[in-house]
C-alpha positions as a printed Julia matrix, in Angstrom:
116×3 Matrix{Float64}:
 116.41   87.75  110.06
 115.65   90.63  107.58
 115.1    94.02  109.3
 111.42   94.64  108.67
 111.28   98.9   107.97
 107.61  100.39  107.65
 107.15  102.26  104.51
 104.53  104.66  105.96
 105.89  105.43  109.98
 102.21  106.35  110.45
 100.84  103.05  109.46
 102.69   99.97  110.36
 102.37   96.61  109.32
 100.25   95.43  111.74
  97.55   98.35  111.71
  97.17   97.3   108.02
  96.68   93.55  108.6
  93.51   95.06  111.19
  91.77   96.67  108.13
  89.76   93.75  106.89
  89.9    94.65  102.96
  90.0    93.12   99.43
  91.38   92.5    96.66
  94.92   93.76   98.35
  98.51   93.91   96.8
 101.15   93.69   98.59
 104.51   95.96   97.87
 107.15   94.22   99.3
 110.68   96.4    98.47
 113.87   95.03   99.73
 117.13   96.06  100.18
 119.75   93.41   98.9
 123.42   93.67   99.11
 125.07   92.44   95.8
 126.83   89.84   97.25
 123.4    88.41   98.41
 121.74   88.8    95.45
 121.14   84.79   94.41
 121.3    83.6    97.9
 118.03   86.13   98.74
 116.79   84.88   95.1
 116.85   80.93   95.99
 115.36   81.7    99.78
 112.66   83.87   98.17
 111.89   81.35   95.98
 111.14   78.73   98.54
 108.9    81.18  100.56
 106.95   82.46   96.97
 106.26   78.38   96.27
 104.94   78.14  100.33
 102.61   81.2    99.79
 101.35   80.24   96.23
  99.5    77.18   98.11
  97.72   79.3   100.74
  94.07   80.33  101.06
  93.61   83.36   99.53
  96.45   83.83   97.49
  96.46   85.53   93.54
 100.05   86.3    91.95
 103.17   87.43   92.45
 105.8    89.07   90.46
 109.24   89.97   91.75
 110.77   93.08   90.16
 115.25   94.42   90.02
 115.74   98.06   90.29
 117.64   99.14   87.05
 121.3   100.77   86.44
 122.95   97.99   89.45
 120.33   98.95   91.7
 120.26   96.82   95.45
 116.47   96.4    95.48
 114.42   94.12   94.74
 110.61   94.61   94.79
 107.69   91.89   95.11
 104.39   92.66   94.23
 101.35   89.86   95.4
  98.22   90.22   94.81
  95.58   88.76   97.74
  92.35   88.29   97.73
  91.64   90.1   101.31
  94.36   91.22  104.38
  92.89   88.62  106.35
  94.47   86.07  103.91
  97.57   87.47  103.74
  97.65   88.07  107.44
  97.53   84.46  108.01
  99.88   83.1   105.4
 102.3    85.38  107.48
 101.58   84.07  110.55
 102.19   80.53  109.6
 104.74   79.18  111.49
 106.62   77.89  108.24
 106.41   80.87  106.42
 108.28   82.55  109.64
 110.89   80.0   109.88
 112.03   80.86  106.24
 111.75   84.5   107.01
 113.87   84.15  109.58
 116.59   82.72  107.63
 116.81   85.59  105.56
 120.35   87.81  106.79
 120.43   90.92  109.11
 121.5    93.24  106.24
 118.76   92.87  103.84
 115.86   95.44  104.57
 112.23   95.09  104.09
 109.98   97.71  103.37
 106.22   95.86  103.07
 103.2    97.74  102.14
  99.51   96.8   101.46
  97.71   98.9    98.89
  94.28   98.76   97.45
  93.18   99.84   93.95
  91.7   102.94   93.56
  89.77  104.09   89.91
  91.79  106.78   88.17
């Protein structure tokens, strides 16, 4: 399974799922050794088709870091935490998750839009 890192030490994962918010995106950056590149790729791709049918979702977009860059970098878009928080806690979506190998990194974060 992929090592799940928090982006912000001071705010895990699960303290974000507790604030009930929305519209959320989600900021999912991984690590990706080169010589998983395609096989993270096809797995993704299965778990992106399972949460495209769930309550709640929006989009996604999946994003390469430039110049031979390892990451990779999802962005989703949900329509509240509570929605994502559940299409994480399905059972299927964590038995593809847990396929993913021990050295690829996640580094999930929720954000919400702010005017600028």
């Amino acid at each position: 399974m992929a090592k799940l890192q928090s982006l912000d030490p001071n705010t895990p994962m699960l303290a974000q799922f507790r604030k009930k918010t929305g519209p959320i995106v989600l900021a999912n950056t991984f690590f990706v050794p080169k010589e998983r590149n395609e096989a993270f790729l096809t797995l993704f791709r299965r778990q992106a088709e399972f949460m495209k049918a769930q309550p709640g979702f929006v989009s996604l977009q999946m994003h390469k870091g430039t110049a031979d860059s390892q990451l990779l970098m999802n962005v989703a878009v949900w329509e509240s935490t509570e929605a994502l928080a559940t299409a994480f806690g399905n059972p299927e979506f964590q038995r593809m998750a847990a396929e993913f190998p021990d050295d690829i990194v996640s580094y999930p974060h929720i954000f919400e839009q702010i005017n600028v």
